[in-house]
Backbone as a printed PyTorch tensor [residue, N CA C, xyz], in Angstrom:
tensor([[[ 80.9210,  84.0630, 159.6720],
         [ 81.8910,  83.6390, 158.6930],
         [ 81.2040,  82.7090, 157.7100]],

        [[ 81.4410,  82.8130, 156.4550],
         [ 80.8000,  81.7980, 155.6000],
         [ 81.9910,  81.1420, 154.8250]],

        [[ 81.8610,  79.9460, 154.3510],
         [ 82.5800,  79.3800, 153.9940],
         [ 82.0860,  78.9040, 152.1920]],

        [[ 83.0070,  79.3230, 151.2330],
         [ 81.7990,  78.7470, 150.1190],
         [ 82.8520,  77.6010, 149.7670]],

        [[ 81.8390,  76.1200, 148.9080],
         [ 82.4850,  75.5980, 148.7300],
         [ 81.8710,  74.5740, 147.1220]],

        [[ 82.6860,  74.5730, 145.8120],
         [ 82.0280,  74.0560, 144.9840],
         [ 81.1130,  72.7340, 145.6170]],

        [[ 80.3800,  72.1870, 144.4980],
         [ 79.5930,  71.2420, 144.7450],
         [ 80.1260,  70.0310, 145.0700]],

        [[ 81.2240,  69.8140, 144.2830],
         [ 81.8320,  68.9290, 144.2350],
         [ 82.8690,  68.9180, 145.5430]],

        [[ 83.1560,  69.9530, 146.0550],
         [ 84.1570,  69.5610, 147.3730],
         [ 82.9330,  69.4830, 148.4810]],

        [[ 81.9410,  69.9850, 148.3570],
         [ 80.4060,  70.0370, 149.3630],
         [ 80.2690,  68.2220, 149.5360]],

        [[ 79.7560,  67.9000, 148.1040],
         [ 79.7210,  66.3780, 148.0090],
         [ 80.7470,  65.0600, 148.2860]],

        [[ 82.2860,  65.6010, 148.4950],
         [ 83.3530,  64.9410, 148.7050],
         [ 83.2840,  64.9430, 150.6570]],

        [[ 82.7320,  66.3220, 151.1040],
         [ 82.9250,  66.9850, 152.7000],
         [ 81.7650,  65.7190, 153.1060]],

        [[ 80.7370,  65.7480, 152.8360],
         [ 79.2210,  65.1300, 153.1860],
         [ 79.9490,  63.3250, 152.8470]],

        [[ 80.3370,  63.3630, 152.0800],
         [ 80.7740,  61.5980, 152.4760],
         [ 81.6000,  61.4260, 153.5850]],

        [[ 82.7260,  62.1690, 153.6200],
         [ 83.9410,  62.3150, 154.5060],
         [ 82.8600,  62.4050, 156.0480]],

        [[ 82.3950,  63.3260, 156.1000],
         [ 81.2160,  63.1270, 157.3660],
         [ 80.0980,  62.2620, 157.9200]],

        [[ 79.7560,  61.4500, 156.4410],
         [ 78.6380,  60.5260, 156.6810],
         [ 79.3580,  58.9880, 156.9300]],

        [[ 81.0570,  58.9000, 157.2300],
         [ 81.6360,  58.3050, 157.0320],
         [ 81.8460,  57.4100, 159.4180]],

        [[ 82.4520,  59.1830, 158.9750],
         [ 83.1260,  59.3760, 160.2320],
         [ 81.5800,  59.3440, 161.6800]],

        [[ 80.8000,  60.0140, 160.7680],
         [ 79.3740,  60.4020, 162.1250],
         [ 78.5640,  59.9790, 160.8500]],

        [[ 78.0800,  58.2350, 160.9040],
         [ 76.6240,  57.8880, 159.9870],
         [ 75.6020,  58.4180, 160.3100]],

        [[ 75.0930,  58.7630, 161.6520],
         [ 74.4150,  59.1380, 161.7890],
         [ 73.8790,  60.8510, 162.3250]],

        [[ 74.6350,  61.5070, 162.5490],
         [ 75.3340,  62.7700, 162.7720],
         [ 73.9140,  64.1600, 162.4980]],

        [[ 74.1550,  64.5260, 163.0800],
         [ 72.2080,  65.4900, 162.7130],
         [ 73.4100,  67.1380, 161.7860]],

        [[ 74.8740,  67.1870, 161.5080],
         [ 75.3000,  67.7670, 160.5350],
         [ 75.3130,  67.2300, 159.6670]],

        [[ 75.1480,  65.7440, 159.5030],
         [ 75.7690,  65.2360, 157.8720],
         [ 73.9820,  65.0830, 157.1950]],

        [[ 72.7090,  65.1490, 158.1450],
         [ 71.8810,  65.4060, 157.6590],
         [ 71.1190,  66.8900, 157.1240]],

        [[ 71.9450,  68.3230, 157.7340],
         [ 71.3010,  69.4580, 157.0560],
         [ 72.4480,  69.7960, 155.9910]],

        [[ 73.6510,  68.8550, 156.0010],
         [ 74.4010,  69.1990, 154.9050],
         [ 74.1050,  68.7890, 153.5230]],

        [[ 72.9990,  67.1500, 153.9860],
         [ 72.5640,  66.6570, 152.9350],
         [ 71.6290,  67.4670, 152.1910]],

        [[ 70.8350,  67.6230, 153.2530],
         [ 69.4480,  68.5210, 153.0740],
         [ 69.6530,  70.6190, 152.0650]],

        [[ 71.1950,  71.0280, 152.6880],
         [ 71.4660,  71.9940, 152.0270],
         [ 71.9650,  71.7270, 150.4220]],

        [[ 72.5360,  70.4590, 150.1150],
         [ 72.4290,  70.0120, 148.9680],
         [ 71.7450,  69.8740, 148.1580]],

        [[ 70.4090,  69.3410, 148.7220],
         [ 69.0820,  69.1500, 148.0940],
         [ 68.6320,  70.8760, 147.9980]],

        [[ 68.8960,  71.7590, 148.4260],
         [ 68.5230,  72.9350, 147.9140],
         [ 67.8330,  73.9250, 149.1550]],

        [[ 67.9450,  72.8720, 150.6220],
         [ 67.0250,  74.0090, 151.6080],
         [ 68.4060,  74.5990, 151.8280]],

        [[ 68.1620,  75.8530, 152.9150],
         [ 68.8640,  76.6260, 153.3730],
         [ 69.5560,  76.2000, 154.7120]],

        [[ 70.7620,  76.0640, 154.7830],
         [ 71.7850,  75.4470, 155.9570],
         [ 71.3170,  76.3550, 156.9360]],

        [[ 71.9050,  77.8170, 156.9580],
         [ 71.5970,  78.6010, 158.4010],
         [ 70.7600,  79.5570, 157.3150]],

        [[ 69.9020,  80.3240, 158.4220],
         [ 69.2030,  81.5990, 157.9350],
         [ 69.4390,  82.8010, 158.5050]],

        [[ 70.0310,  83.6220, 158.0880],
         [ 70.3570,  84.8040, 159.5400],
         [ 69.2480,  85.9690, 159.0730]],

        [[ 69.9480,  86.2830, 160.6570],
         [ 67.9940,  87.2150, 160.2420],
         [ 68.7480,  88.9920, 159.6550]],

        [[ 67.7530,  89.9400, 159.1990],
         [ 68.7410,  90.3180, 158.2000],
         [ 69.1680,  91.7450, 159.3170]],

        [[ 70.3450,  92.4510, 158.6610],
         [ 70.5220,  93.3820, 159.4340],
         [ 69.6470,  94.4200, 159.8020]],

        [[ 69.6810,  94.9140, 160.8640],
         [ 68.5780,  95.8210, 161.2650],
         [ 68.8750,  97.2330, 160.6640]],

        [[ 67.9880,  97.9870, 160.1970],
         [ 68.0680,  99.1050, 159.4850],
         [ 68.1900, 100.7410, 160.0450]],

        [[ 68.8150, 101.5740, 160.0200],
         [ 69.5630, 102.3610, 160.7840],
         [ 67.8820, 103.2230, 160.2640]],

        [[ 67.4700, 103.6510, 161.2890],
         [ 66.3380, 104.7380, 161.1180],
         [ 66.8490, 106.0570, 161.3160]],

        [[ 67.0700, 107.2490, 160.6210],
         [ 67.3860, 108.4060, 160.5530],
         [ 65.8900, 108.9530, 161.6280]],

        [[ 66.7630, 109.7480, 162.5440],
         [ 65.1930, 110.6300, 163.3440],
         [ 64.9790, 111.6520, 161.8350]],

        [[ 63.8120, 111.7460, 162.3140],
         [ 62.5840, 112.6000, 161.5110],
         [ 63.1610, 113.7640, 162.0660]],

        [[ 63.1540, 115.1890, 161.1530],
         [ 63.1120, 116.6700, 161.8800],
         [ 61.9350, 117.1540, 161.6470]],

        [[ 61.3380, 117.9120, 162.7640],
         [ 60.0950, 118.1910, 163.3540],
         [ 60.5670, 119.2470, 161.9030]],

        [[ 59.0250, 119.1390, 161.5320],
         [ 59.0020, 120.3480, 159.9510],
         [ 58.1170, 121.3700, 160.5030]],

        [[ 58.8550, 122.3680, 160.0130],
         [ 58.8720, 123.7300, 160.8660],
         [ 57.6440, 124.7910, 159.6330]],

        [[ 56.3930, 124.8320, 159.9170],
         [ 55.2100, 125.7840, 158.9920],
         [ 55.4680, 126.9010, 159.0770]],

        [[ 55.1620, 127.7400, 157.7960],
         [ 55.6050, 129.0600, 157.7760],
         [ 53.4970, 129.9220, 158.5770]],

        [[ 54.1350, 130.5330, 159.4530],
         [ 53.0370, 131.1750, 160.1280],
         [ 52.1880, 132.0130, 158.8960]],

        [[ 50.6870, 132.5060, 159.3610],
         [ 50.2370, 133.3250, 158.7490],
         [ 50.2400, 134.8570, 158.4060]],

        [[ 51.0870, 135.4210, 159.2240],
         [ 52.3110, 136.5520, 159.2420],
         [ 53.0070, 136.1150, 157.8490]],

        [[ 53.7370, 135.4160, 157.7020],
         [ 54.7120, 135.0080, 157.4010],
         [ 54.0620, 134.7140, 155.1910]],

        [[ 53.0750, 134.4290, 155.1010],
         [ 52.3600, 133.8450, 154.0790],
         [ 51.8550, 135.1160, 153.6550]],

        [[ 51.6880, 136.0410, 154.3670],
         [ 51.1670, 137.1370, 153.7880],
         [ 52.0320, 138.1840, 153.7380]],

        [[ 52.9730, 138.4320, 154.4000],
         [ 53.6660, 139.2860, 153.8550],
         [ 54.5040, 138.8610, 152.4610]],

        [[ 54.7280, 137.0880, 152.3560],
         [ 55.0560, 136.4790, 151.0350],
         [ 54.2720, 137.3600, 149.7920]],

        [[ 53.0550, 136.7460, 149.8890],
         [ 51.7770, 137.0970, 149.2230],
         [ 52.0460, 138.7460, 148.5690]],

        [[ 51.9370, 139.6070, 150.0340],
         [ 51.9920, 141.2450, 149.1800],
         [ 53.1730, 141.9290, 148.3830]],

        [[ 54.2870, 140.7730, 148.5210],
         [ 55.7900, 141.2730, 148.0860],
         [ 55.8450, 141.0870, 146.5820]],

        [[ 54.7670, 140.3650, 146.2770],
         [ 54.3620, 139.7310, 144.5800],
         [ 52.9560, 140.2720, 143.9210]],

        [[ 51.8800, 139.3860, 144.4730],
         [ 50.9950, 139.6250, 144.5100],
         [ 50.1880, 138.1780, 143.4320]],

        [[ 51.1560, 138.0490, 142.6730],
         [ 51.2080, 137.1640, 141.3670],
         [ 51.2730, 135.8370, 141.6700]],

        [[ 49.9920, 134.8450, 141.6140],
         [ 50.3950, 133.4960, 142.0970],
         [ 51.5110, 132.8760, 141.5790]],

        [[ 51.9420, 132.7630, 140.6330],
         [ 53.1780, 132.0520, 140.0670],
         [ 54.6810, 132.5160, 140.8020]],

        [[ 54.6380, 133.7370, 141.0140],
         [ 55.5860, 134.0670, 141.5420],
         [ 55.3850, 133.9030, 143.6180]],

        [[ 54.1830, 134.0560, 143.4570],
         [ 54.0930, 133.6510, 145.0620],
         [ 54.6030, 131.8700, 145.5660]],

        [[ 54.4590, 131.6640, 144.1990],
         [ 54.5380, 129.7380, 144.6520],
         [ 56.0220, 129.5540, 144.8920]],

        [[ 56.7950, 130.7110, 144.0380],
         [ 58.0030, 130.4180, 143.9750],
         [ 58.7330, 130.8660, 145.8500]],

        [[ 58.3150, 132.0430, 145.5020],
         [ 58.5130, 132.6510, 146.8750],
         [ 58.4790, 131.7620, 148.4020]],

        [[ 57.3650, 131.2640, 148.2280],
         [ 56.8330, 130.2760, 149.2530],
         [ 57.2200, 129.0590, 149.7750]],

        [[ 58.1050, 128.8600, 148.6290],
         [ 58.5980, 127.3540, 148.1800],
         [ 60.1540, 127.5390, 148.6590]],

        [[ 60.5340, 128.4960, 148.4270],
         [ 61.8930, 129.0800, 148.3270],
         [ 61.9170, 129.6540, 150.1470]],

        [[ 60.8960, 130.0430, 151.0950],
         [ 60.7460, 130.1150, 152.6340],
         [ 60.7430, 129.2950, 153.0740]],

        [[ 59.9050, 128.2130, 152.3970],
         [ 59.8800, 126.7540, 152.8740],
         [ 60.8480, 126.1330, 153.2560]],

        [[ 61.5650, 125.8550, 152.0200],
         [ 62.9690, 125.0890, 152.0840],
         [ 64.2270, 126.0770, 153.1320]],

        [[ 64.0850, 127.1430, 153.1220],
         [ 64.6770, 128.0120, 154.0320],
         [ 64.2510, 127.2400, 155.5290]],

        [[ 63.4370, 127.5830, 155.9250],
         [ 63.1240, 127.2250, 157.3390],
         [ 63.6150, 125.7270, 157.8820]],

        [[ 63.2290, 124.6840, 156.7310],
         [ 62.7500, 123.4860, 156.8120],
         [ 64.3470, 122.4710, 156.7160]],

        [[ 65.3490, 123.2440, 155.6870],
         [ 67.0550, 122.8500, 155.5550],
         [ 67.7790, 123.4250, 155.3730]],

        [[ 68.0240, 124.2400, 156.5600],
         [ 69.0050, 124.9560, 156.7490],
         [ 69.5880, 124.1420, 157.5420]]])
């Protein structure tokens, strides 16, 4: 839970506390978060790792019968590219 609070009610809270507890080890990181360090630090959320899918190679069967259905590199790249993504996201 965080609580935000202008400067001015921060600086009104920190007397009200340095009042009640002079010596108090809160009314010193409240001072100290005033001065500009950081009150709490949380550590950050942990990051959801997606598993990897094992990527699936088109065999050498598979590259050559690409290959003789064209013959034409430009059109083979397409071909190849277009098996690829077939196998690989479906």
């Amino acid at each position: 839970m965080t609580i935000e609070l202008a400067r001015g009610e921060a600086e009104e809270l920190l007397n009200i506390l340095r009042m009640v507890y002079s010596n108090h080890e809160l009314t010193k990181i409240i001072s100290n978060r005033l001065a500009g360090d950081v009150l709490i630090e949380f550590p950050p959320e942990p990051v959801e790792e997606k598993p990897v899918a094992e990527w699936k190679e088109l065999s050498t069967a598979e590259i050559k019968a690409l290959w003789n259905v064209t013959k034409k590199p430009s059109e083979f790249a397409s071909l190849l590219l277009a098996k690829v993504k077939e196998k690989n996201y479906e």
